[in-house]
N, C-alpha and C positions, 0 to 999 in steps of 0.2 A: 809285294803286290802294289801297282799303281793304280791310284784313280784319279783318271784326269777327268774336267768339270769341263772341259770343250767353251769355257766360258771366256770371254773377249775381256772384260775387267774384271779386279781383283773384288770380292764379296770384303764387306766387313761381317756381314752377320751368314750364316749357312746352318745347315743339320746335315749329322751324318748318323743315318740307323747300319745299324749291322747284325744280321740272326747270328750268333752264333755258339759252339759246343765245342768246352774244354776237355779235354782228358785229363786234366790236373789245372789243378788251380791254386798251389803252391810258389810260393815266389813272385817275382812281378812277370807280366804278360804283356807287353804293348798292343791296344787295340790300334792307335795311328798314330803318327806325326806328320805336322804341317813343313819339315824340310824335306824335299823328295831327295837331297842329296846327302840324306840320313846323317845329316851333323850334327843330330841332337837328341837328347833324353823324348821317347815317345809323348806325347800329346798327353793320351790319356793311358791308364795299365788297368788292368784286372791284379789285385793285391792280395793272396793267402784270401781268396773267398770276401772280394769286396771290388769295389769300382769305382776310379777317381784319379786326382793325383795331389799329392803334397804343395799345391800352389795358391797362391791368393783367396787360402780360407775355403777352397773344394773341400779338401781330405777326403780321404775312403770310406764312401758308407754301401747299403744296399749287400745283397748276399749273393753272392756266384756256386754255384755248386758244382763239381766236374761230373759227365756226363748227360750235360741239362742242358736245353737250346733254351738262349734267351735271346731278348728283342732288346738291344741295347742305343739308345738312342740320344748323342751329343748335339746339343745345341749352342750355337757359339752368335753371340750377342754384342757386336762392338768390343771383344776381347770377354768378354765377361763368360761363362761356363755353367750350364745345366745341364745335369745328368738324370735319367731317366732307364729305369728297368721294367721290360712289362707292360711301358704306358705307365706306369708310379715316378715320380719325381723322388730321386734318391739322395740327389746332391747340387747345390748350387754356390755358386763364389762368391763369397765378398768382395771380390775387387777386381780389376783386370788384372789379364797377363797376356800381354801380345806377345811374346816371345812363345809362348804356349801354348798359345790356339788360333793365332789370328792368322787367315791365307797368307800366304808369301805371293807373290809375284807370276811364279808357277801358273796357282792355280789349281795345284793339283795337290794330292795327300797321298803317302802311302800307309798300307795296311800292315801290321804285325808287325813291323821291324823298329827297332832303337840302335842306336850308335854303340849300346855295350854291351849288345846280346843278349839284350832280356826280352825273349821270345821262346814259342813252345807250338805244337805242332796245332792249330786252329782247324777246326771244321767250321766253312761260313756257307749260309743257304743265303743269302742275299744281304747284300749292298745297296745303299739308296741315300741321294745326296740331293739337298735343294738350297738354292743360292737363296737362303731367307731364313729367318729362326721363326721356327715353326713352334706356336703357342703351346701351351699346356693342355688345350682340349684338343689340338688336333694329334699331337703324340698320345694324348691318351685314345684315340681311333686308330690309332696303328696299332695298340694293344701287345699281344705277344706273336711271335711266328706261329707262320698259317694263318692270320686274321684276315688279311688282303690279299690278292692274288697273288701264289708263288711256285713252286716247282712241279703241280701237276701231278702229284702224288696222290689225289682223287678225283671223280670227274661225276662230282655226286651235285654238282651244279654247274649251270650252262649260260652261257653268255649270249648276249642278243644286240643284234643295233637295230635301228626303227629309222622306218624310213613313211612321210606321209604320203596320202591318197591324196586324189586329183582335188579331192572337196573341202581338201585339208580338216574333213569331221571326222578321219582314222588314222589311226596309227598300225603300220606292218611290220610284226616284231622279225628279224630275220639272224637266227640261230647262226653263231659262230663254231666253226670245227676247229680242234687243235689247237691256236693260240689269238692273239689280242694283240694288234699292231697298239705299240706304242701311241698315247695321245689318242686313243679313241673310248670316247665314252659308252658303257655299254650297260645294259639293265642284266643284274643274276638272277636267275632263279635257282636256288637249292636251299639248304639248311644252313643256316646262319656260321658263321666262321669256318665255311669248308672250304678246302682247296679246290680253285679252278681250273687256271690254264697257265701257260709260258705267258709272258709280255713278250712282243719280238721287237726289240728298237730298231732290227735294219728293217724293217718290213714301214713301207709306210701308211699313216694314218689311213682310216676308212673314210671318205669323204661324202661318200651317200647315204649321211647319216646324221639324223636331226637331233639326237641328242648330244647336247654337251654336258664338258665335265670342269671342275673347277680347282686349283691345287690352294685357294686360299680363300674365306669365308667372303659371299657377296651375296646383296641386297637381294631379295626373292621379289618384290615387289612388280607384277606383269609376266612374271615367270610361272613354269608348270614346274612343282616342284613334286617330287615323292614324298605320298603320306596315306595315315588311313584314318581319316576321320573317324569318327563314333559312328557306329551304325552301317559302315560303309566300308567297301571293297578296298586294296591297295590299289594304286596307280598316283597319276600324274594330276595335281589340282591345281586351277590358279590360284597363285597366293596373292595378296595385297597388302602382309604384313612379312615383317622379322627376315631372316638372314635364312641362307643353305649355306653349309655345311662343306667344308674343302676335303677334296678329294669324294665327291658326291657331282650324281649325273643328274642334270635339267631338261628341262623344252623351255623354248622360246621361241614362238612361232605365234601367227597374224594366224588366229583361228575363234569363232564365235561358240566355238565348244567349251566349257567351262571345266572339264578335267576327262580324263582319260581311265579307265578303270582295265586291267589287265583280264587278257582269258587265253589260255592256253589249254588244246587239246591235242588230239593226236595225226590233226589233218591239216591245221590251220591254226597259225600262230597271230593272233592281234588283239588292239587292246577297243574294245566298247565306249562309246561316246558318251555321254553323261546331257539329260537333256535338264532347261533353264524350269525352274519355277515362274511362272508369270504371278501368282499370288504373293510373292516375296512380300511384298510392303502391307499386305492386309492384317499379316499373322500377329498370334497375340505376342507381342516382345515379353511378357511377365514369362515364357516360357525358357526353360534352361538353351541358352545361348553361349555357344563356343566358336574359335576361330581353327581355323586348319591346324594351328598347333595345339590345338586342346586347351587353349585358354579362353578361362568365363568372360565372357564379356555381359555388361550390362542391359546393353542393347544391341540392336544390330547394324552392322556396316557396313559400305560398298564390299563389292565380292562374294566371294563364297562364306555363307554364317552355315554353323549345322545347328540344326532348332529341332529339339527331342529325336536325334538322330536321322534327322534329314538334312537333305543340303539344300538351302534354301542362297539364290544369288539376287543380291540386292545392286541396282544398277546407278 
């Protein structure tokens, strides 16, 4: 199997995740290699129930089991090698090996195959590949398979894009069917790690559609970010401090509304506008004071403070 990265230069740094489920786990397994013209020992193997390869101080750690999907996720670093199972850090290199992990030219990698037939029959529920070595908190948010949208094997949560009103003080949540154009940020409603829908990469992006999404951690600061304060409903608040979170949906939009609160019923999908305190600056500050990420702050700051579980915005 090829996966080509459609990418115009060559990466030094990439991640490649792959779901997948052995029926033996005996012997060596090649998950990939970096020659698509198969001239070399695999990349990385599954080894007798373990995961790695005998190069610049990896070796085999972490536990494979056959008949088990796992969430197997290589990160490649300037030649350097992190292994991850699950979202758990299993194994990491002491040194480079560019002969062993580092793109060729290509571009592209293939899947299961080695140049000496150490291969076995692989079941894979998803492939996913980013021209960047993606940190230790963000693989650990990809967690294990079915964490993030995948095959559609339940439809016990529902996806939404949102689109603003003339007044720009609403938000109009509008329910997707079937699947998720590639590149389109979208708000779930359902139970926490359930499967939702297809991603369709030919399908293109939604573009009547004011929420974005982000593939790697950036400033929250003037952004509506998702959260639930103390005291208060989930939706969209401004923040004025700390970072969101990659692969997580924003607002960013010219609006005098200070956060957006979600209401979903069975005739009409949108989210509630959140009105200002004008008393902000009277209140007693000796009162417990937190910021949208739930940290105590001293006193209170420009933006949204929450003061004994209100939202109190200071301008």
């Amino acid at each position: 199997m090829e996966l080509n990265t459609n990418l115009t230069t060559t990466p030094t740094a990439y991640t490649l995740m792959q779901d997948v489920k052995f029926a033996n786990v005996s012997g060596y397994i090649s998950l990939f290699q970096n020659d698509v013209n198969n001239g070399k020992d695999g990349s990385i193997f599954v080894k007798d129930g373990t995961v790695g390869l005998n190069s610049a101080g990896l070796g085999y750690k972490g536990t494979i089991n056959a008949d088990t999907w796992y969430r197997i996720v290589t990160v490649i670093d300037n030649s350097y090698c992190t292994l991850y199972v699950d979202g758990v850090q299993v194994g990491k290199s002491a040194a480079q090996d560019v002969n062993a992990w580092a793109m060729r030219d290509s571009r592209k990698l293939i899947l299961f195959i080695d140049n000496d037939g150490e291969e076995t029959e692989v079941q894979l529920a998803e492939a996913r590949f980013w021209d960047k070595a993606l940190t230790a908190a963000q693989v650990a948010e990809l967690a294990t398979v079915g964490t993030t949208i995948d095959e559609g094997e339940s439809k016990d949560a529902v996806a939404y894009t949102a689109q603003l009103d003339g007044s720009n003080k609403w938000l109009v949540l509008n329910k997707l069917d079937g699947t998720i154009p590639t590149k389109t940020a979208v708000v779930l409603k359902g139970a926490p790690k359930t499967y939702v829908y297809n991603i369709v990469a030919e399908a293109s992006p939604i573009t009547d559609n004011v929420l974005k999404g982000t593939l790697e951690p950036i400033e929250a600061t003037g952004k509506y970010v998702l959260a639930k304060p103390a005291g208060e409903e989930v939706g969209f608040y401004l923040a004025n401090t700390g970072n969101i979170a990659a692969c997580k949906a924003y607002l960013e939009i010219n609006s005098e509304i200070k956060g957006f609160v979600f209401k979903f019923d069975d005739d009409a999908t949108g989210i509630d506008d959140i009105s200002d305190y004008n008393n902000a600056k009277n209140l007693n500050e000796s009162k417990a004071i937190y910021n949208l990420a739930g940290q105590r702050l001293n006193k209170m700051q420009k933006g949204i403070n929450i003061v004994n579980g209100k939202k109190i915005m200071v301008k």
